[in-house]
C-alpha positions in Angstrom: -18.2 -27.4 15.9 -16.7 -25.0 13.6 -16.5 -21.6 14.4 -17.1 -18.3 12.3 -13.1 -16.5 12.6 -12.6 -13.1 10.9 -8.9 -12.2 10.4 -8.2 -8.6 10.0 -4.6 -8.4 8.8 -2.8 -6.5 6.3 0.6 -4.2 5.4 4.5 -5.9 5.8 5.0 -9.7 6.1 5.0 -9.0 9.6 1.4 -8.8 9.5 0.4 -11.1 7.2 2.7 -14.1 7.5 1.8 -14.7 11.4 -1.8 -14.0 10.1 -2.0 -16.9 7.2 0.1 -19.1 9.7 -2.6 -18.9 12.4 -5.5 -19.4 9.6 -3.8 -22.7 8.4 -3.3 -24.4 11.9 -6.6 -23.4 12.7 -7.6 -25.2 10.2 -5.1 -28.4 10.0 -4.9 -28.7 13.4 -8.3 -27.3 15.1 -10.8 -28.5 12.0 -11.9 -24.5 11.9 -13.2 -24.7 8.3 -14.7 -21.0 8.3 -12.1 -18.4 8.1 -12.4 -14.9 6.3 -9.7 -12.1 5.7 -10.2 -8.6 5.8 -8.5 -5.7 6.1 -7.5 -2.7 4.1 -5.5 -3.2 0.9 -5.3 -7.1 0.3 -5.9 -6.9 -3.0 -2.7 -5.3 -3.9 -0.6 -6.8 -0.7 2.5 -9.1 -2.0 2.6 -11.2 0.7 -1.2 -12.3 1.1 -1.9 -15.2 -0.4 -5.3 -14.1 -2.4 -5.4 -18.3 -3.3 -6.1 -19.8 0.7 -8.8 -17.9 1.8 -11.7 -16.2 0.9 -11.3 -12.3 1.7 -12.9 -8.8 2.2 -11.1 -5.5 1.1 -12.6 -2.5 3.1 -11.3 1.3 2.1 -8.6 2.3 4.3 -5.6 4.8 4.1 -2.9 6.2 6.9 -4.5 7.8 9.7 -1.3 9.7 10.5 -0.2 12.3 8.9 0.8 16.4 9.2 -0.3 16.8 5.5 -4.1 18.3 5.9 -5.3 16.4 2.4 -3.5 13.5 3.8 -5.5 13.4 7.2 -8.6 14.1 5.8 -8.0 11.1 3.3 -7.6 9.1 5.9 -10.4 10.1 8.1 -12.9 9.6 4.8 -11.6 6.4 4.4 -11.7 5.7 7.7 -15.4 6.1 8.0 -16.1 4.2 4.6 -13.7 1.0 6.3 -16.0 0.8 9.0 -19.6 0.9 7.3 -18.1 -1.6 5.1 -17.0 -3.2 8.2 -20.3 -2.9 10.0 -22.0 -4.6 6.8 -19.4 -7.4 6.9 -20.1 -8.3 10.4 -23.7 -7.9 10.1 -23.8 -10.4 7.0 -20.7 -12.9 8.1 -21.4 -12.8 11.7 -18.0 -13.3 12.8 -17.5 -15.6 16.7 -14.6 -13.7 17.0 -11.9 -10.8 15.2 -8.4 -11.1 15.4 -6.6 -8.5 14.8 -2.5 -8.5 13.7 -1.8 -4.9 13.6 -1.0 -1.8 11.2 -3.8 0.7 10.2 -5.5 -1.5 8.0 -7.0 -3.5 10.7 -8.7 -0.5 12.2 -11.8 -0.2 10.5 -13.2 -3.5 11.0 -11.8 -3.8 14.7 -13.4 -0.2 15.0 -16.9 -1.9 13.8 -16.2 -4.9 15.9 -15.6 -3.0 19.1 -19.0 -1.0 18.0 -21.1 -4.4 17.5 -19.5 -5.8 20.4 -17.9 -8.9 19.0 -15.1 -10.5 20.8 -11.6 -9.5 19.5 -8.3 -11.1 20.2 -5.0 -9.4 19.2 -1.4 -10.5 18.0 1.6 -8.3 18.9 4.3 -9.9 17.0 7.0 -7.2 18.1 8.2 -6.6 21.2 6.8 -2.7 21.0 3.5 -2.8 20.2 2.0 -0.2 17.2 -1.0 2.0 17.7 -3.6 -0.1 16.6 -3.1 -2.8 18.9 -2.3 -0.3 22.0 -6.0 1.6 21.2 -8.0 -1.5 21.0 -6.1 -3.9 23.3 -8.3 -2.0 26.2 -11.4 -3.4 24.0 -10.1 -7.1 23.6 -10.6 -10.4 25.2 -6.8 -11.0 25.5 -3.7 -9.8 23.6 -1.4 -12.6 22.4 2.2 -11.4 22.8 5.6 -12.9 20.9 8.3 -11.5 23.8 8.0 -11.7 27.2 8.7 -8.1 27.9 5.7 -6.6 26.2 2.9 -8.6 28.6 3.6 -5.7 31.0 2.4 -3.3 28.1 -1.4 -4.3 27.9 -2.2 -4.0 31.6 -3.6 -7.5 32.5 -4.6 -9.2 29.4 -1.6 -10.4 27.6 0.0 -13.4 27.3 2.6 -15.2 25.6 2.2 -17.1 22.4 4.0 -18.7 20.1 5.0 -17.2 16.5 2.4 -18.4 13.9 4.4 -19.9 11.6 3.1 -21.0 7.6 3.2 -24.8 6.2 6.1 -25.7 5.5 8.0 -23.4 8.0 9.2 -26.0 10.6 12.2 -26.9 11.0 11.7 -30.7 10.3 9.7 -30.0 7.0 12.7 -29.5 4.5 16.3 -31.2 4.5 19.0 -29.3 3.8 20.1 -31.2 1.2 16.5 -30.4 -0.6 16.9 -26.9 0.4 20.6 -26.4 -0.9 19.4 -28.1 -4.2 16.6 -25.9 -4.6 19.1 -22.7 -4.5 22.1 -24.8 -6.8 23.9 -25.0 -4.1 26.4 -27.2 -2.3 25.1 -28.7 1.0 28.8 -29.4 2.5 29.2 -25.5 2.3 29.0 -22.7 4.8 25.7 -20.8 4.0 24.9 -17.3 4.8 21.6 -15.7 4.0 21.4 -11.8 3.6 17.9 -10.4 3.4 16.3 -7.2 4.0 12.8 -8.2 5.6 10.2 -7.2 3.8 11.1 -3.6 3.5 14.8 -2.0 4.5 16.9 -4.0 2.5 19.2 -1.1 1.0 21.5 -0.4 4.0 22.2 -3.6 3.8 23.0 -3.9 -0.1 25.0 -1.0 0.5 27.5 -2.6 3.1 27.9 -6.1 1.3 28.3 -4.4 -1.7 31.3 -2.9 0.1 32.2 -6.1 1.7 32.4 -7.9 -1.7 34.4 -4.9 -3.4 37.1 -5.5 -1.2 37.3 -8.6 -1.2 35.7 -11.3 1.1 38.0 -13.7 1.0 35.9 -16.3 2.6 35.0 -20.5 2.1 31.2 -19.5 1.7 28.1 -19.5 -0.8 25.7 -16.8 -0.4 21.8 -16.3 -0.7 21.0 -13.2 -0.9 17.6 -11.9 -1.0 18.3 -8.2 -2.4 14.4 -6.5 -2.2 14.3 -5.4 -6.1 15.3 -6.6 -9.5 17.7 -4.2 -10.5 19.7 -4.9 -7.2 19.7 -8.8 -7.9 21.1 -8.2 -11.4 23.8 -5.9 -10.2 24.8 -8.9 -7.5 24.4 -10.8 -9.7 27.3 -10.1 -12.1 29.2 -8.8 -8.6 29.6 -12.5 -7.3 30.2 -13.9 -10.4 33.0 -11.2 -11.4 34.7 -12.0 -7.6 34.0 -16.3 -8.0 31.6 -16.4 -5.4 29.0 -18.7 -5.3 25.3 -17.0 -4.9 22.0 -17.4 -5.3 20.3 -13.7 -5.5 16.7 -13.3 -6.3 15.0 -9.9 -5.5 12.8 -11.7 -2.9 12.0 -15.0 -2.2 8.7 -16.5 -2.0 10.0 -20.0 0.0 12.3 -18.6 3.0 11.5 -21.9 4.7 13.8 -23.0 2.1 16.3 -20.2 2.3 16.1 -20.8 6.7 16.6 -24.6 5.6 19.9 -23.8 3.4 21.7 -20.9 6.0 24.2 -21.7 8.4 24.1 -18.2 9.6 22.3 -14.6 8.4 22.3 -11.4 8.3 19.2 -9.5 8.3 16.7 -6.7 9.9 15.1 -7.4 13.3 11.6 -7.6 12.5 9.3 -9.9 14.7 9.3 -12.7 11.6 12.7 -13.3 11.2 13.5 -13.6 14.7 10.5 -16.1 15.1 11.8 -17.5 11.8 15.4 -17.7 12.7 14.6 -19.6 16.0 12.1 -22.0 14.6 15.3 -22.9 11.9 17.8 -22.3 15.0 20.0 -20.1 12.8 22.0 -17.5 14.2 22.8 -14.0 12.9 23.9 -10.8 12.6 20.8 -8.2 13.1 21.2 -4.9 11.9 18.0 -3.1 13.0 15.9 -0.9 10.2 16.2 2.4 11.9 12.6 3.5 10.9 10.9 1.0 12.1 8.3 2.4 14.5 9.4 3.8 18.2 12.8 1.8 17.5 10.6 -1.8 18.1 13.4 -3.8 15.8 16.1 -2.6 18.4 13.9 -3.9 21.2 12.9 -7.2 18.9 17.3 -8.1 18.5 17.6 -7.5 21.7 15.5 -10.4 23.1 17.7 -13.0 20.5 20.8 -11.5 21.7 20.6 -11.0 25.2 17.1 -13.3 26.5 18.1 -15.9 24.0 21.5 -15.5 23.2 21.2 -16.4 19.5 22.7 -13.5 17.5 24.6 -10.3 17.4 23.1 -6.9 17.1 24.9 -4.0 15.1 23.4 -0.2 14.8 23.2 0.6 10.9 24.3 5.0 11.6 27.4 3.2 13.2 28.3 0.6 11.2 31.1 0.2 8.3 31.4 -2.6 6.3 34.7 -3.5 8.0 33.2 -3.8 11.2 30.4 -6.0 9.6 32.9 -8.2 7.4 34.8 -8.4 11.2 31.4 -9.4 13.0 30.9 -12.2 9.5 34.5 -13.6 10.1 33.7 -14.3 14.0 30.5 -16.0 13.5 31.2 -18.2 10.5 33.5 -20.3 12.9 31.8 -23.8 14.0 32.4 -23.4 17.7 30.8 -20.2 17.1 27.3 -21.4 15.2 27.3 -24.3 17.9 27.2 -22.1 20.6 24.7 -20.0 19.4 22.6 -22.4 18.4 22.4 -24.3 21.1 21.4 -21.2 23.3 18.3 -20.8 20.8 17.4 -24.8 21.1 17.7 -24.5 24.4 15.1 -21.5 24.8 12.3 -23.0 22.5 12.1 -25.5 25.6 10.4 -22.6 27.5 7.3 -24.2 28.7 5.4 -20.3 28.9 4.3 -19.9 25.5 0.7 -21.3 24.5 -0.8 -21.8 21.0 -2.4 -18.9 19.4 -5.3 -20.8 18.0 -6.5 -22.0 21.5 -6.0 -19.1 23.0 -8.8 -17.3 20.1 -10.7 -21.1 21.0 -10.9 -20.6 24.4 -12.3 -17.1 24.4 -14.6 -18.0 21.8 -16.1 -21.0 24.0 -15.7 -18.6 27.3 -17.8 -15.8 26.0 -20.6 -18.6 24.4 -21.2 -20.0 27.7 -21.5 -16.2 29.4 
């Protein structure tokens, strides 16, 4: 029998991917036909799908702020979210919330703690954010993506598996199909260089040097750049220095870009190391130095030194000579091997359960209570 699942997700890609993987397994895989979204600013967000599912925007604005207009923004908002929330639940009549972090979610798991529906959480990194760490003490269980942070919730964590999206395993797209999708030549080295879904400008700022002074390396390039006037200015750069590149502002189908990529570089968030094990690509990490309490230090840290798959390099220390030296070392075969076989060999860890049954099985636990 189908059940009634209310997703409350919204913000980076690191909320919302995991979140619209999870809905389609539930339904692909667990028949669960009745799913609704809602969260704070969906309507706007780049990286919701507004075409899968049917959704619910409820006000909502930071919490967190020293400005006193910005505050009480916030707390106005606040209070709209969670009548709107309230009248959601009342109409919808959710079995269960699940919540995947970042202030948007706080209104309706606010009015779900206050009706007394059942709420799961999913801490994709490896610190969890404020949200989850106020209402995991309100939850049925907390669903956790590295095995460090189960001794952060006290009790009622446990560790799941990365929702992934169709199309984002490993077996779904050759490389051949993925390397023609890009114009580019299968037999090659590929490195992808992306920025997440926000911090991409260190980044630009050190291949840009890289390329400058020449590279000097058997490679083809996608590069994922995070706006249109950087892609145009790569653009003419790898052109100008005979490099072959495929540079887009940001890409829609990373499965196919994960597909393609012998190696990356890239941020640390919880995604793209999910994302990079699923495709068993290694990479450089160079973690985005705002991210909250330091989590994408934390996050590299479990592929390097738990998994073994990548390097880790701190952006306020890094030139692009060290980074072009860190490139040169992992672009050779013995290298890649390695590395990948230390992630292949991970993903054989037995610990992790599915998401979806772990929401299932507290949904069917509390019914028969």
């Amino acid at each position: 029998m189908s059940k009634k699942i209310l997703i409350t997700a919204g913000g980076t890609g690191g909320h919302v991917f995991p979140a619209q993987g999870f809905a389609q397994k539930l339904k692909r895989d667990h028949m669960q036909k009745d799913i609704l979204f809602v969260a704070g600013g969906l309507n706007s967000n780049r990286y919701f799908d507004r075409t899968l599912f049917p959704y619910n925007e409820v006000a909502c604005s930071p919490i967190f702020s020293k400005n006193p207009l910005k505050l009480a923004k916030g707390a106005v908002n606040l209070i709209r979210g969670f009548l709107q929330s309230l009248k959601i639940i009342k109409n919808y009549k959710p079995d269960v919330v699940v919540g995947f972090g970042s202030y948007y979610t706080i209104p309706m798991l606010l009015a779900a703690k206050f009706t007394r529906t059942p709420i799961v959480l999913h801490e994709a990194n490896s610190i969890p954010g404020k949200a989850n760490k106020w209402f995991a003490p309100f939850s049925k269980s907390v669903g956790v993506h590295f095995p460090s942070t189960c001794s952060l919730f006290k009790g009622n964590a446990i560790e799941v598996g990365m929702p992934m999206r169709e199309g984002f395993a490993r077996s779904d797209i050759s490389r051949e199909t993925a390397h023609e999708y890009f114009g580019l030549d299968p037999n090659n080295f590929t490195l992808l260089i992306f920025g997440g879904s926000q911090g991409a400008k260190g980044i630009n700022r050190l291949i840009k040097e890289i390329v400058e002074d020449g590279l000097n390396l058997n490679i083809q390039i996608i590069h994922c750049t995070g706006d249109e006037e950087s892609a145009e200015r790569f653009k003419s750069l790898y052109a100008q220095e005979g490099i072959k590149a495929s540079v887009k502002a940001f890409e829609k189908q990373m499965n196919y870009a994960w597909s393609a990529a012998n190696a990356f570089i890239g941020r640390s968030g919880a995604s793209t190391i999910a994302e990079a094990m699923e495709f068993e690509v290694p990479g450089i990490m160079i973690p985005y130095p705002y991210a909250a309490e330091n989590h994408q230090e934390t996050n590299a840290d479990f592929l390097v030194d738990t998994v073994g798959g990548g390097v880790k390099l701190i952006e306020s220390k890094l030139t692009s000579g060290q980074l072009k030296k860190e490139i040169v070392a992992l672009i050779h075969q013995d290298m890649i091997d390695k590395k990948r076989a230390a992630i292949r060999s991970y993903k054989k860890n037995p610990s992790r359960i599915d998401l979806c049954e772990l929401v299932l099985n507290v949904v069917n636990n509390t019914e028969k209570k």
